[in-house]
C-alpha positions as CSV (number, residue, x, y, z in Angstrom):
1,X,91.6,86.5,83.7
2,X,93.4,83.3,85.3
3,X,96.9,84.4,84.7
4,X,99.7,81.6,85.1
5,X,102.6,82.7,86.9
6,X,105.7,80.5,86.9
7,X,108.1,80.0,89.7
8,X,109.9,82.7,89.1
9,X,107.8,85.7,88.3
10,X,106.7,84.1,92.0
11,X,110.2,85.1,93.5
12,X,110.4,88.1,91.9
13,X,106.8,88.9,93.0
14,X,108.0,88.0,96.5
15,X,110.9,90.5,96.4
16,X,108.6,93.1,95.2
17,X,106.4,92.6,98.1
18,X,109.1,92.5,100.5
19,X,111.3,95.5,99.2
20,X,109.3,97.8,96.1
21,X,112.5,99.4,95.7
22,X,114.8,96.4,95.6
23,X,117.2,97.1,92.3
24,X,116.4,94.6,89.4
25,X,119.8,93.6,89.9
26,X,119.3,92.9,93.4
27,X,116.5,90.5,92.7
28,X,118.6,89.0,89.8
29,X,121.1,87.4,92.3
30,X,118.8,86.6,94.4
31,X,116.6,84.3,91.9
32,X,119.3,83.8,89.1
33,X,118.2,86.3,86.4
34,X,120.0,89.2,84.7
35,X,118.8,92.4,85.4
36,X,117.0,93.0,82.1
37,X,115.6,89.4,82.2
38,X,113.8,90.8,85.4
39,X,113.3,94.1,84.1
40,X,110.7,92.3,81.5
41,X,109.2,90.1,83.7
42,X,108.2,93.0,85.8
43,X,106.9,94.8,82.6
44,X,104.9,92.1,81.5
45,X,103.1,91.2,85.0
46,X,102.8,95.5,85.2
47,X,101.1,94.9,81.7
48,X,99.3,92.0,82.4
49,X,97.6,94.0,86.1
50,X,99.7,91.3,87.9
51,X,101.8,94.4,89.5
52,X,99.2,97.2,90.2
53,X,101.4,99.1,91.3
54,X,103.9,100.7,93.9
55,X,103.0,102.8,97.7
56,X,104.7,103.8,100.6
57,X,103.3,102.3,104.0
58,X,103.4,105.0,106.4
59,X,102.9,105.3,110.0
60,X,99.7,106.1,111.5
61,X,100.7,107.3,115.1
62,X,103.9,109.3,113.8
63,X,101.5,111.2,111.3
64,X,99.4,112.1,114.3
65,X,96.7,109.6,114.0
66,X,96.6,108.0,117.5
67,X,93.5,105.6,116.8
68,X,92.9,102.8,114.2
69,X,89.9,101.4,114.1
70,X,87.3,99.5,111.9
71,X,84.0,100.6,111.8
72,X,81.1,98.6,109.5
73,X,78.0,99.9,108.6
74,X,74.3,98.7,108.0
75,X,73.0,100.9,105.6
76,X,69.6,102.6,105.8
77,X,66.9,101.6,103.3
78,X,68.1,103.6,100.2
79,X,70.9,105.3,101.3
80,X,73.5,102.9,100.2
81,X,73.8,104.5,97.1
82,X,74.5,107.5,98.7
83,X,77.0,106.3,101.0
84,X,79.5,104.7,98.3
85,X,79.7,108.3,96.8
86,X,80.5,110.1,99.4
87,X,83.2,107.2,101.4
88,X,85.6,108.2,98.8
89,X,86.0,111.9,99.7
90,X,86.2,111.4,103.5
91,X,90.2,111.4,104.6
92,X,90.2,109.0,107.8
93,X,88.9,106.1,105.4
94,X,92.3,104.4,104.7
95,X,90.1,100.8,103.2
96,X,86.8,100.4,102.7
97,X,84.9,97.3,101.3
98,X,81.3,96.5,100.2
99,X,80.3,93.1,101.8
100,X,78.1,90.4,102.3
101,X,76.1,89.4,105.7
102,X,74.5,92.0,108.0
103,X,76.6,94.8,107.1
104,X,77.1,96.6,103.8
105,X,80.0,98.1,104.6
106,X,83.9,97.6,106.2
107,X,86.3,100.7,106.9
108,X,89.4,100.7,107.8
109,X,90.3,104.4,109.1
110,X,92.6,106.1,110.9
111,X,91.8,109.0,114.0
112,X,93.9,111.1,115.9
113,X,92.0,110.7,119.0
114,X,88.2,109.4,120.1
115,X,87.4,112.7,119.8
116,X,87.7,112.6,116.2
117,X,86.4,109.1,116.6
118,X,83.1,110.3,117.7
119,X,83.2,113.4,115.4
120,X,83.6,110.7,113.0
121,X,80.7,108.5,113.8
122,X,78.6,111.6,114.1
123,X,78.8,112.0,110.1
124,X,78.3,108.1,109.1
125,X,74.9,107.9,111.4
126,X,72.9,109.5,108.6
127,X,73.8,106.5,106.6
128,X,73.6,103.7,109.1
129,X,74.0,101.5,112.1
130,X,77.9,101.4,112.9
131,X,80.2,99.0,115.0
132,X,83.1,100.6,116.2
133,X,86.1,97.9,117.2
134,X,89.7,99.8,118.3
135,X,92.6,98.4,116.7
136,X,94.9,97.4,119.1
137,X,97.8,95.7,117.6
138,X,99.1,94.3,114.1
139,X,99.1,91.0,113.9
140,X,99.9,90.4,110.1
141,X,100.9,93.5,108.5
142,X,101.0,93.8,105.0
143,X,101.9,89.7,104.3
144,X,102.1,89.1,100.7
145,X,100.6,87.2,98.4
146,X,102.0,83.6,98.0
147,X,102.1,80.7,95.6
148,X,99.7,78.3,97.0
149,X,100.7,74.9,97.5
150,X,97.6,73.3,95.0
């Protein structure tokens, strides 16, 4: 679907990614709308799939999950399959994407130490080859998604 999203469903998009919870009214006076003006554009992009929806970030470390890492994987011959069925139901796996290139797969996931780490790798093995790379630091958390300049 090639949506078109004027300039100001763009601000208002904007606030949302900024602040989820900023009042309509906020984001009124911020991009000259009344509250219920904004109130429908939001409806309309949640209607549309522009808006899919609404989370709370939450920290890693203070939750007790000391390492963030990303781990690919190079699935066996056949057990691909397998794999995508069973990613969903394991609880360090905060992202995970099907790729292209060597690998099949990227996770994102979250440890609370490398002993979990290695725990960790212990139960992917049966699927594949991994590549474990330590997150160190955030460079761009989170950035939102912009109006392009073309």
């Amino acid at each position: 679907m090639n949506t078109k999203i004027d300039d100001l469903n763009w601000r208002i998009l904007e606030c949302l990614q900024e602040n989820a919870r900023e009042s309509f009214a906020n984001i009124g006076r911020k991009i000259g709308l009344t509250p219920p003006a904004v109130a429908e554009r939001v409806k309309k992009m949640e209607d549309l799939g522009i808006l899919q929806g609404y989370k709370a970030m939450v920290s890693h470390s203070l939750t007790g999950h000391q390492l963030k890492a990303i781990i690919t994987l190079r699935a066996f011959m056949g057990k691909l399959k397998s794999f995508l069925e069973m990613v969903p139901l394991l609880d360090e796996v905060i992202n995970c994407y099907r790729i292209t290139g060597n690998e099949n797969i990227v996770m994102e996931v979250v440890l609370k130490d490398q002993f979990h780490l290695e725990k960790f790798i212990d139960r992917l093995i049966q699927y594949g080859e991994t590549r474990t790379h330590i997150i160190l630091s955030n460079v761009v958390k989170n950035a939102p998604i912009r109006k392009s300049g073309g």
